[in-house]
PDB file as gemmi writes it, atoms N, CA and C in Angstrom:
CRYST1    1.000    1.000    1.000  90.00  90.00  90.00 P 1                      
ATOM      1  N   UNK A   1     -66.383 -60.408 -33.258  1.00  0.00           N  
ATOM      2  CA  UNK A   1     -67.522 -59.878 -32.542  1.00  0.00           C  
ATOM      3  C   UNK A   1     -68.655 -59.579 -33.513  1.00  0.00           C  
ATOM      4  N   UNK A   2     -70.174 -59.934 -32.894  1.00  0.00           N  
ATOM      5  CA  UNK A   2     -70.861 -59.637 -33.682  1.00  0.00           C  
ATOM      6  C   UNK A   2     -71.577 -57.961 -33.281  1.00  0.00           C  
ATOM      7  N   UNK A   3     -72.543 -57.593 -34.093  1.00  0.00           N  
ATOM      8  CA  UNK A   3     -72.925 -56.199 -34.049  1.00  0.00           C  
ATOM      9  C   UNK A   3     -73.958 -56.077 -32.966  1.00  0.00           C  
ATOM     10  N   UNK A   4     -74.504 -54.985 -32.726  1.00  0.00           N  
ATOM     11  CA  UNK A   4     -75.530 -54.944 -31.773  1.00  0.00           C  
ATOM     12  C   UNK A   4     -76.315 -53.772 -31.843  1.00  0.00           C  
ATOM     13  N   UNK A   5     -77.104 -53.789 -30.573  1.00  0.00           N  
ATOM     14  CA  UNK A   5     -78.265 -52.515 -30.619  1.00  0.00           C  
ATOM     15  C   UNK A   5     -78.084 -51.444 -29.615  1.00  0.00           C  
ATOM     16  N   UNK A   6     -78.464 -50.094 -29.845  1.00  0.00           N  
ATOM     17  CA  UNK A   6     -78.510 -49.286 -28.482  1.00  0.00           C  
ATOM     18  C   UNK A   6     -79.898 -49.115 -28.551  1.00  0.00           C  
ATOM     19  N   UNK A   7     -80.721 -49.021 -27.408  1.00  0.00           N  
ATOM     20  CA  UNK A   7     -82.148 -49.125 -27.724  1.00  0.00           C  
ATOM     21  C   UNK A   7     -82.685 -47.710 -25.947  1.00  0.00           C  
ATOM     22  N   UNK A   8     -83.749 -47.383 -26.454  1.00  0.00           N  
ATOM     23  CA  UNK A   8     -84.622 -46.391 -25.239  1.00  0.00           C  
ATOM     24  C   UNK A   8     -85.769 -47.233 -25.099  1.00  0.00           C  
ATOM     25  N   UNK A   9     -86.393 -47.176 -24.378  1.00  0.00           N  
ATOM     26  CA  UNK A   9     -87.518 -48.145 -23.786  1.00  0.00           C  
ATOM     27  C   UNK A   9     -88.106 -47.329 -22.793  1.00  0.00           C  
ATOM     28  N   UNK A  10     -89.543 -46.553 -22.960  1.00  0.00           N  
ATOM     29  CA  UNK A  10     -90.406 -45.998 -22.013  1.00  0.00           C  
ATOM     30  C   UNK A  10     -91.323 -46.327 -21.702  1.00  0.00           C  
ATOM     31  N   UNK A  11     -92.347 -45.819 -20.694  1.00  0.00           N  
ATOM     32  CA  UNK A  11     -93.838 -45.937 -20.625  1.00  0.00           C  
ATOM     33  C   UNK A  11     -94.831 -45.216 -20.993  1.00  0.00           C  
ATOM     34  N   UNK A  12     -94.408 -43.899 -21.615  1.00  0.00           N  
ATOM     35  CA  UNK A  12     -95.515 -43.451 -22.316  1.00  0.00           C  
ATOM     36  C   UNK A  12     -94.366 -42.025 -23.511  1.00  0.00           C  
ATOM     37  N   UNK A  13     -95.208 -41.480 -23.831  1.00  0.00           N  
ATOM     38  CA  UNK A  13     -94.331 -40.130 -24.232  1.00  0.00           C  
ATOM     39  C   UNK A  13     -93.621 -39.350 -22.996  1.00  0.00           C  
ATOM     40  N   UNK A  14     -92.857 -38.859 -23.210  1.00  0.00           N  
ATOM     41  CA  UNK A  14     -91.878 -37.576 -22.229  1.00  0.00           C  
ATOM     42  C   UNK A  14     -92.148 -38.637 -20.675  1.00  0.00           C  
ATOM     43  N   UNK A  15     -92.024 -39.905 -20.521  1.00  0.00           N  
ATOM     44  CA  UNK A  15     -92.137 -40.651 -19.356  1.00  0.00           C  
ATOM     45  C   UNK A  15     -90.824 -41.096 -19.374  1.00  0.00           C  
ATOM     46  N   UNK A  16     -90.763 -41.826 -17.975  1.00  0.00           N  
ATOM     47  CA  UNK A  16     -89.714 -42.566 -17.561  1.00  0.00           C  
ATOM     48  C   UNK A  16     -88.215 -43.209 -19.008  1.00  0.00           C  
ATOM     49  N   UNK A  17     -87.279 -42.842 -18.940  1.00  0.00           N  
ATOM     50  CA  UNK A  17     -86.185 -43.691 -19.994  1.00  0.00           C  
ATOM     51  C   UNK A  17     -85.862 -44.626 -19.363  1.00  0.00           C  
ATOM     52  N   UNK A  18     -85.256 -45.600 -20.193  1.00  0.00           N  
ATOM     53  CA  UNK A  18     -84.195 -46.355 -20.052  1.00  0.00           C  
ATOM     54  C   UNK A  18     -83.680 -46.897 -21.245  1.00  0.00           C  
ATOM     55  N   UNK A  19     -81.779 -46.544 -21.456  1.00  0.00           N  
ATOM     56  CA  UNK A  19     -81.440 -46.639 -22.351  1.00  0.00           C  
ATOM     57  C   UNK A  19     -80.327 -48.426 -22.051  1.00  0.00           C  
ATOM     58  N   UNK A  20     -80.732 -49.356 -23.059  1.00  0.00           N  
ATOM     59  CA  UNK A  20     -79.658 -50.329 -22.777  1.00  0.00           C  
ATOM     60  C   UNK A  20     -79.312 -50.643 -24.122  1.00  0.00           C  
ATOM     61  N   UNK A  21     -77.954 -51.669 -23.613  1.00  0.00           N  
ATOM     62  CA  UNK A  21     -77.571 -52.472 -25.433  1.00  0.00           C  
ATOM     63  C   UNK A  21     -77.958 -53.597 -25.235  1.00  0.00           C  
ATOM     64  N   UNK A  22     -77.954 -54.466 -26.362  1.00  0.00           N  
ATOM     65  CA  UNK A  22     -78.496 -55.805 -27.020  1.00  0.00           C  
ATOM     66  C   UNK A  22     -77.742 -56.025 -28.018  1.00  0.00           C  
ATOM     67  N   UNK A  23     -77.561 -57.477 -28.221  1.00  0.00           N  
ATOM     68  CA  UNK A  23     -77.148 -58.076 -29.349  1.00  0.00           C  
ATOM     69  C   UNK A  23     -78.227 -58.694 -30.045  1.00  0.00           C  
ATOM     70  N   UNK A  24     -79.361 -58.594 -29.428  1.00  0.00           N  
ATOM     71  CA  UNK A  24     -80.534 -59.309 -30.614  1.00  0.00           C  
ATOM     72  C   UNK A  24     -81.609 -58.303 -29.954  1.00  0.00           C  
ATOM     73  N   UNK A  25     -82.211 -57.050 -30.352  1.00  0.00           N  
ATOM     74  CA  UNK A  25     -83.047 -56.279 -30.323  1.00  0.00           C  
ATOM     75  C   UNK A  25     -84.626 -56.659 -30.060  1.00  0.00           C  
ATOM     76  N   UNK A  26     -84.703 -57.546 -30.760  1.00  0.00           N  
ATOM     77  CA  UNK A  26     -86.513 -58.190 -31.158  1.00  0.00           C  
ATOM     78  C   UNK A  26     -86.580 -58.848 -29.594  1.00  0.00           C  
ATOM     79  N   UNK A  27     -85.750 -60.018 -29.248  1.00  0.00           N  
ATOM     80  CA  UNK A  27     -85.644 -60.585 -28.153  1.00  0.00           C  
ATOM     81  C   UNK A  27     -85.823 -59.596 -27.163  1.00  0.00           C  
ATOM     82  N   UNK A  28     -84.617 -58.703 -26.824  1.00  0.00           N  
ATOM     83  CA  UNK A  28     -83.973 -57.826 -25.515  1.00  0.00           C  
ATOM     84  C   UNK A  28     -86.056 -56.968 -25.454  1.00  0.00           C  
ATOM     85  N   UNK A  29     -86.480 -56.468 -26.859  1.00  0.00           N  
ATOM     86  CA  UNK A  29     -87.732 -55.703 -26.295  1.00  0.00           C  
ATOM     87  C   UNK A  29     -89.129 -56.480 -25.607  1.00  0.00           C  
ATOM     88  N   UNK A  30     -88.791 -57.556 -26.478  1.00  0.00           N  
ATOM     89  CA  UNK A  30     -90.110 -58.247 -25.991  1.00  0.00           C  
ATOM     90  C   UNK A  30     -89.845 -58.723 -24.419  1.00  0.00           C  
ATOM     91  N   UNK A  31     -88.932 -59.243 -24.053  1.00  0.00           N  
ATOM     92  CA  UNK A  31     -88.499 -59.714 -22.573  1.00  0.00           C  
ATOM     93  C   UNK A  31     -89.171 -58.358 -21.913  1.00  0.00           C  
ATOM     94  N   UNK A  32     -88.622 -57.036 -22.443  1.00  0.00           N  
ATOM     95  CA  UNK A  32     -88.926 -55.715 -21.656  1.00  0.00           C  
ATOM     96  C   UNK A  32     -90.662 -55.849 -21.193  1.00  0.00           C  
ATOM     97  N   UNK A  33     -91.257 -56.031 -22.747  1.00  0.00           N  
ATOM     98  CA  UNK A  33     -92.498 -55.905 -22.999  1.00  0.00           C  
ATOM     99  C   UNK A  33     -93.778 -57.048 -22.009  1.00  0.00           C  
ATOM    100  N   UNK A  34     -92.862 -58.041 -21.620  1.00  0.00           N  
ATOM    101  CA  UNK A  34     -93.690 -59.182 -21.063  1.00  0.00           C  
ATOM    102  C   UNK A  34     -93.212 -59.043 -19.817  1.00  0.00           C  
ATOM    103  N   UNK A  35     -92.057 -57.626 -19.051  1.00  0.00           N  
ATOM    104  CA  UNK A  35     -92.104 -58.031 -17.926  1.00  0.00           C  
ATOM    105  C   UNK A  35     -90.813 -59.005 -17.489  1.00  0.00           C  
ATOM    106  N   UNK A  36     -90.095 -59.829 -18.089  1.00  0.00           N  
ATOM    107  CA  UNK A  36     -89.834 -60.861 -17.815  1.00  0.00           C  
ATOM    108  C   UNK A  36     -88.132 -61.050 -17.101  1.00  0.00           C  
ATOM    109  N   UNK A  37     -87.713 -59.285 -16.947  1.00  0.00           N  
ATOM    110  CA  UNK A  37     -86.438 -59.192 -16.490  1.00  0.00           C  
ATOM    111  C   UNK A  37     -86.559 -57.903 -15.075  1.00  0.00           C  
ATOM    112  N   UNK A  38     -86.311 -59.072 -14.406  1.00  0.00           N  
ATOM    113  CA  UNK A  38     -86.625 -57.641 -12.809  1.00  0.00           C  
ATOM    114  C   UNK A  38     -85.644 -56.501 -13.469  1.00  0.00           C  
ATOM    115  N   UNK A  39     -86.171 -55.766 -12.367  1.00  0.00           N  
ATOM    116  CA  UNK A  39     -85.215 -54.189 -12.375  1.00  0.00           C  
ATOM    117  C   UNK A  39     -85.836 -53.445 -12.963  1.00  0.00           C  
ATOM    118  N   UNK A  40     -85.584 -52.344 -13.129  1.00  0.00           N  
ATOM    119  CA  UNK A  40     -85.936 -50.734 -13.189  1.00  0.00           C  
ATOM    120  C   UNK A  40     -86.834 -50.794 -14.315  1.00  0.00           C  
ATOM    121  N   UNK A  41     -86.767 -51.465 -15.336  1.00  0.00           N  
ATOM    122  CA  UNK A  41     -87.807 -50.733 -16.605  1.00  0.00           C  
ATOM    123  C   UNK A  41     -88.912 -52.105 -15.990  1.00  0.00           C  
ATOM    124  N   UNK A  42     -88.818 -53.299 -15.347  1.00  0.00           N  
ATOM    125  CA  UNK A  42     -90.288 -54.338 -15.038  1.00  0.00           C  
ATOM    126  C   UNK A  42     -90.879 -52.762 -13.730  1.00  0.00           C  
ATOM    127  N   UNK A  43     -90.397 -52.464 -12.911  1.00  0.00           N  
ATOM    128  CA  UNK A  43     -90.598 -51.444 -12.090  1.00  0.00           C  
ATOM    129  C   UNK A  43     -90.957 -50.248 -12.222  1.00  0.00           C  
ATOM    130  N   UNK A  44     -91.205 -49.498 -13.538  1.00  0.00           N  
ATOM    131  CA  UNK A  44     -91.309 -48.693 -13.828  1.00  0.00           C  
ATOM    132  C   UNK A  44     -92.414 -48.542 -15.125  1.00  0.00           C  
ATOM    133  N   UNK A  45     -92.466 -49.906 -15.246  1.00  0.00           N  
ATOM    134  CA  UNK A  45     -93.786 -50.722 -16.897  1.00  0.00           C  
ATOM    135  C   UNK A  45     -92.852 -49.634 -17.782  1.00  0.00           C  
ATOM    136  N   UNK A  46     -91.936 -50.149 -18.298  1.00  0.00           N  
ATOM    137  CA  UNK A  46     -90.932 -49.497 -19.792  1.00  0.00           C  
ATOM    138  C   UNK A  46     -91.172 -50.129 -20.276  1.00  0.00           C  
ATOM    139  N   UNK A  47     -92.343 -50.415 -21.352  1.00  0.00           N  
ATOM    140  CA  UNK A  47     -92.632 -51.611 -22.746  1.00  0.00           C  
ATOM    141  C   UNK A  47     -92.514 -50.959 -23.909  1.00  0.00           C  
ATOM    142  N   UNK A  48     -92.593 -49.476 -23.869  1.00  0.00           N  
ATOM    143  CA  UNK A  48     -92.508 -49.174 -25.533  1.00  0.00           C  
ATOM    144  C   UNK A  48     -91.041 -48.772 -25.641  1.00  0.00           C  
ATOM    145  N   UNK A  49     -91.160 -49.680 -26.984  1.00  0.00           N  
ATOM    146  CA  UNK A  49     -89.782 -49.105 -27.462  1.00  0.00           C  
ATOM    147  C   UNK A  49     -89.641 -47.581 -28.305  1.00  0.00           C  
ATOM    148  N   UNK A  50     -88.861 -46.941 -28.224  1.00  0.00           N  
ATOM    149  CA  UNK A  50     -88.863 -45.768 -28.833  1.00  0.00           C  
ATOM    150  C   UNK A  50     -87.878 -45.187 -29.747  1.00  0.00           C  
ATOM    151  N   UNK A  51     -86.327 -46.008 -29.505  1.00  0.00           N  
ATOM    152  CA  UNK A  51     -85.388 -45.052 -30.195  1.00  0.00           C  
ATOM    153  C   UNK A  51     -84.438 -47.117 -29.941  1.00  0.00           C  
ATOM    154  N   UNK A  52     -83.936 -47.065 -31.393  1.00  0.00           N  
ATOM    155  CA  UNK A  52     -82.887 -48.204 -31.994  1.00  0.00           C  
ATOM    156  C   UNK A  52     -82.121 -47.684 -33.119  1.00  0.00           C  
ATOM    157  N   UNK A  53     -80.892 -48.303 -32.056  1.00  0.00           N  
ATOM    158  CA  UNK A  53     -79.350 -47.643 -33.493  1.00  0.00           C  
ATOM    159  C   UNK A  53     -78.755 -48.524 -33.171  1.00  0.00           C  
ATOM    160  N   UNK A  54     -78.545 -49.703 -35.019  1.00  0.00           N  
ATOM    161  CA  UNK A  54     -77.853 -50.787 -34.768  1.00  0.00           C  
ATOM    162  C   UNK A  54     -76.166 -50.330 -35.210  1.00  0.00           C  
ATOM    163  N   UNK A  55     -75.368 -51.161 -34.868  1.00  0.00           N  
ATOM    164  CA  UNK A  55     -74.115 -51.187 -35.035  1.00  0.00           C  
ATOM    165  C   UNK A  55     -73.707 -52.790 -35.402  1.00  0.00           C  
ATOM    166  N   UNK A  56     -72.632 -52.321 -36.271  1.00  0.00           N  
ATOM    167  CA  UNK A  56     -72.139 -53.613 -36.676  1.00  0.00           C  
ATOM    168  C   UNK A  56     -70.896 -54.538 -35.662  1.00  0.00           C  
ATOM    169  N   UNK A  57     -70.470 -53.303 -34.714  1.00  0.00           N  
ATOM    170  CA  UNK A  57     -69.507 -53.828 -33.966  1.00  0.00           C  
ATOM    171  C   UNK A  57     -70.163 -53.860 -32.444  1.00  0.00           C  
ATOM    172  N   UNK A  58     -70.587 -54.640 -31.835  1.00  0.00           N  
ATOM    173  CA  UNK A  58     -70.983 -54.217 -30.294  1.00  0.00           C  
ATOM    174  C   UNK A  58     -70.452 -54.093 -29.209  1.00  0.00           C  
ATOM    175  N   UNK A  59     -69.170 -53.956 -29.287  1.00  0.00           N  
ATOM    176  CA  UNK A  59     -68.608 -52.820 -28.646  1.00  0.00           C  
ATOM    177  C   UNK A  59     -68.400 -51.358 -28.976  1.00  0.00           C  
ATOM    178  N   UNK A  60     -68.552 -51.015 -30.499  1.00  0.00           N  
ATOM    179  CA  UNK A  60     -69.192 -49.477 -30.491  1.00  0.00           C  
ATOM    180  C   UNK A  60     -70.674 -49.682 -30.170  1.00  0.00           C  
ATOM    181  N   UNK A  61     -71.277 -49.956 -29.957  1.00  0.00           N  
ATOM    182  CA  UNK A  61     -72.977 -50.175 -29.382  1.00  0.00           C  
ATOM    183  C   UNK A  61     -73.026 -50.052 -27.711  1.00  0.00           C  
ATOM    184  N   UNK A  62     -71.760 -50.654 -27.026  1.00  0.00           N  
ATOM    185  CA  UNK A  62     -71.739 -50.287 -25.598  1.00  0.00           C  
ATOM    186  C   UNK A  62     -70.780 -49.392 -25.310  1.00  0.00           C  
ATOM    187  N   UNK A  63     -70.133 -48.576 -25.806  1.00  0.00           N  
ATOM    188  CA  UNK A  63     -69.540 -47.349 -25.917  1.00  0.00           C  
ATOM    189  C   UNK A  63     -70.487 -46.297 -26.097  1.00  0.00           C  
ATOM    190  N   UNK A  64     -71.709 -46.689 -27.088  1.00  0.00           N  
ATOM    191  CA  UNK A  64     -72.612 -45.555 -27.317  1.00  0.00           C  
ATOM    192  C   UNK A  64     -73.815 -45.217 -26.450  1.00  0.00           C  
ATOM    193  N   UNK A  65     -73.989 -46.486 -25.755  1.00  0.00           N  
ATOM    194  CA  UNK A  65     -75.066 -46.617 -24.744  1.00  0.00           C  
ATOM    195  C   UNK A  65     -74.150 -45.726 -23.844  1.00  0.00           C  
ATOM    196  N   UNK A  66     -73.030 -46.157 -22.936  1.00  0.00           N  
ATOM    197  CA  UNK A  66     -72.554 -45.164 -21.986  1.00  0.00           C  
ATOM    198  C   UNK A  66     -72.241 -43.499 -22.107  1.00  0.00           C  
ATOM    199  N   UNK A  67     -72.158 -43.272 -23.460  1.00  0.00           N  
ATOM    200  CA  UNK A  67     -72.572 -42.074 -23.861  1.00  0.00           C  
ATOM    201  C   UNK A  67     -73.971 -41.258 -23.702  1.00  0.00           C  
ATOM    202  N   UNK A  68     -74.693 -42.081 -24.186  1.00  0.00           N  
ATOM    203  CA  UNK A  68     -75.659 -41.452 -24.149  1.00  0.00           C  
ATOM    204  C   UNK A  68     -76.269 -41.773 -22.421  1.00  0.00           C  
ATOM    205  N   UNK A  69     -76.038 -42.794 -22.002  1.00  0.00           N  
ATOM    206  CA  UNK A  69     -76.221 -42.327 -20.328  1.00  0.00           C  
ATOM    207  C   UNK A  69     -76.225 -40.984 -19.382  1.00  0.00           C  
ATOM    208  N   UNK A  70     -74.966 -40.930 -19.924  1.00  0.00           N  
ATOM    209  CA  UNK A  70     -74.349 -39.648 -19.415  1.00  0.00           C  
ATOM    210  C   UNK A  70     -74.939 -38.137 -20.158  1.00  0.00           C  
ATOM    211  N   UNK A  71     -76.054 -38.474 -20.864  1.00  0.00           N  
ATOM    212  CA  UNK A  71     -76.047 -37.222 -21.785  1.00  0.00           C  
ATOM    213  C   UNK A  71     -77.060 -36.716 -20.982  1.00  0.00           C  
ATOM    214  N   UNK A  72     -77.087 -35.732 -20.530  1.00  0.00           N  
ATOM    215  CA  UNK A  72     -78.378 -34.935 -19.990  1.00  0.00           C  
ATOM    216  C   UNK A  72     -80.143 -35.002 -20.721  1.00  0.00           C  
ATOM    217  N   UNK A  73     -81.236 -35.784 -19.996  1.00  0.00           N  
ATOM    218  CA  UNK A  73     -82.164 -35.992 -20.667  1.00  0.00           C  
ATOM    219  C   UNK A  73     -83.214 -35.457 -21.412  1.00  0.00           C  
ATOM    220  N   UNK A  74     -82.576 -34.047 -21.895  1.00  0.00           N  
ATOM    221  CA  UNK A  74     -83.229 -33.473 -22.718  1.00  0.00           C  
ATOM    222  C   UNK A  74     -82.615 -33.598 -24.278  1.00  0.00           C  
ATOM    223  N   UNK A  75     -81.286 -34.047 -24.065  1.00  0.00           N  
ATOM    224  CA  UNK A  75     -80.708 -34.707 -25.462  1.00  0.00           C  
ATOM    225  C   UNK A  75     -81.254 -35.913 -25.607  1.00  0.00           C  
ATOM    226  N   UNK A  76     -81.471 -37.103 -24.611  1.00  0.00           N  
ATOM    227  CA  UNK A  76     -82.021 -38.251 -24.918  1.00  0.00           C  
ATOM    228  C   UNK A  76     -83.376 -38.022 -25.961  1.00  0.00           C  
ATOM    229  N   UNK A  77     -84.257 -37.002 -25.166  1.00  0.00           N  
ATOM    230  CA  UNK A  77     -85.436 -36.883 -25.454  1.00  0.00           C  
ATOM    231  C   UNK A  77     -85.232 -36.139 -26.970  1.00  0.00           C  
ATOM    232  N   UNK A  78     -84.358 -35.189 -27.295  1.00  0.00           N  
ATOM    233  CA  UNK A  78     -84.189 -34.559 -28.808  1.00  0.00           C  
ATOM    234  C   UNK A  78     -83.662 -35.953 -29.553  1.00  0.00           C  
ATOM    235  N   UNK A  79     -83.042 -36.924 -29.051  1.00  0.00           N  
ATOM    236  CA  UNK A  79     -82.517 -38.006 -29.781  1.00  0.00           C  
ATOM    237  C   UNK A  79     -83.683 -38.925 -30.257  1.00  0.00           C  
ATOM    238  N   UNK A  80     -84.745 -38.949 -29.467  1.00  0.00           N  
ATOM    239  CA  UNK A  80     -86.209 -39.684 -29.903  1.00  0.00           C  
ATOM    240  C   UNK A  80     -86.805 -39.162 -30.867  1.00  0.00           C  
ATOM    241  N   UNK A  81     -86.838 -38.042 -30.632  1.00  0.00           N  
ATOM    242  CA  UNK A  81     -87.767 -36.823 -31.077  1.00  0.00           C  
ATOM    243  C   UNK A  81     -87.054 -37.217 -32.612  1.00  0.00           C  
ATOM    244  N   UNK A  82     -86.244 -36.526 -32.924  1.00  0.00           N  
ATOM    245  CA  UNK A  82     -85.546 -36.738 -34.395  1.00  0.00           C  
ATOM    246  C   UNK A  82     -85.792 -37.818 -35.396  1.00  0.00           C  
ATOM    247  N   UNK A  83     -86.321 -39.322 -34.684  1.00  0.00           N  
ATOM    248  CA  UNK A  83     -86.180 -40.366 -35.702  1.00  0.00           C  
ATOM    249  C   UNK A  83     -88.038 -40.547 -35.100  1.00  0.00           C  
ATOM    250  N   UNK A  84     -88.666 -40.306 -33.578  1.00  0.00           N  
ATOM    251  CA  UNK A  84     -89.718 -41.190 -33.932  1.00  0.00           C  
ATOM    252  C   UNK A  84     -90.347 -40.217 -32.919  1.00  0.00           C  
ATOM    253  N   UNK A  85     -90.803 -38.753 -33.994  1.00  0.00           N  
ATOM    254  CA  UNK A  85     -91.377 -37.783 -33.142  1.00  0.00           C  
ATOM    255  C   UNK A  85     -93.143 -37.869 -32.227  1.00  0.00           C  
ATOM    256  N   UNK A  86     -93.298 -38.760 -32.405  1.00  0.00           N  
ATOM    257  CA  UNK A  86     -94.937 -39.420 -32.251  1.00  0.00           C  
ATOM    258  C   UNK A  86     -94.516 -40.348 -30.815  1.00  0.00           C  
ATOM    259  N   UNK A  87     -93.649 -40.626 -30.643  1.00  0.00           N  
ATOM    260  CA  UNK A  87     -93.067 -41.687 -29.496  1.00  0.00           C  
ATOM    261  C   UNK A  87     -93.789 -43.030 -29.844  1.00  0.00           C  
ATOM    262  N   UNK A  88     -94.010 -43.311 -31.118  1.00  0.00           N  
ATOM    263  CA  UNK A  88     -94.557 -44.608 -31.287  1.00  0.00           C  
ATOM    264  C   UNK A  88     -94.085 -45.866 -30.786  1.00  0.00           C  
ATOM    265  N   UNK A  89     -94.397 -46.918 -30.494  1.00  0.00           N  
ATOM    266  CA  UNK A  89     -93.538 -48.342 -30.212  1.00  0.00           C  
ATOM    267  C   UNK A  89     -93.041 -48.898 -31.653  1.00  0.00           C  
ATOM    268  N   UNK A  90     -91.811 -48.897 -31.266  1.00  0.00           N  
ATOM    269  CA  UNK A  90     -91.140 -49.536 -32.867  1.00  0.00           C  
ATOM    270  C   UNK A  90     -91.268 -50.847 -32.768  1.00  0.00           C  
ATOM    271  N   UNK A  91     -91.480 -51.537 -31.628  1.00  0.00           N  
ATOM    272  CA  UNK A  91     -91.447 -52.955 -31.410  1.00  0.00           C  
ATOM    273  C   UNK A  91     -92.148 -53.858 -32.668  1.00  0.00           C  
ATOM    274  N   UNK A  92     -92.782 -53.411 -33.265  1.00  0.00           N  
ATOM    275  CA  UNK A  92     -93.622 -54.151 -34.396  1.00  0.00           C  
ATOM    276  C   UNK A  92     -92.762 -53.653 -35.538  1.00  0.00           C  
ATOM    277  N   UNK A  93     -91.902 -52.882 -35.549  1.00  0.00           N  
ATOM    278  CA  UNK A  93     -91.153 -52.923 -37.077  1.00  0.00           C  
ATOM    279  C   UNK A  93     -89.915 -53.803 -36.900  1.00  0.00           C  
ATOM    280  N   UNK A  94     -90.306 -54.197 -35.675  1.00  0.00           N  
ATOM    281  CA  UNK A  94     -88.459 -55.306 -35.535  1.00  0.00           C  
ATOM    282  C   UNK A  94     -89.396 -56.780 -36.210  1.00  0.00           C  
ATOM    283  N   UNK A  95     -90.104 -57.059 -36.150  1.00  0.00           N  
ATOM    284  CA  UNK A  95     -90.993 -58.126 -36.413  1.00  0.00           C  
ATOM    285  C   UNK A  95     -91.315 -58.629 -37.414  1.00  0.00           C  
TER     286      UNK A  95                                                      
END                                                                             
């Protein structure tokens, strides 16, 4: 197995989450970013990326996503806060 990503994806600061995994990060955001996958984040305009933790195994990467699902969203939001307190789009440092 190869490794993968857990990634958050919003629309602005303290806006809408959505947390998913990926096995190729750069790809999975830009699809987000152009729109190009129905469902909840094309429905909701989730283009910035905000919070990425790669793993080498991706099945600990979808173990960690369902974790953090379940985590009440004021931990999500301390989990952003900690690595990218500005809510910047990281999408240009995958690049």
């Amino acid at each position: 197995m190869s490794g993968g990503w857990v990634y958050i994806m919003t629309n602005r600061p303290n806006g809408t989450l959505y947390v998913g995994v990926t096995g190729d990060i750069a790809r999975r955001a830009w699809e987000h970013r152009e729109g190009l996958v129905e469902g909840f984040t094309k429905k909701y305009g989730l283009k910035r990326l905000v919070y990425a933790e790669a793993f080498e195994d991706i099945s600990v990467a979808i173990q960690r996503e369902k974790t953090i699902k379940h985590w009440p969203r004021a931990w999500r939001v301390n989990l952003i806060l900690s690595g990218n307190p500005e809510w910047n789009d990281l999408y240009d440092t995958l690049v």
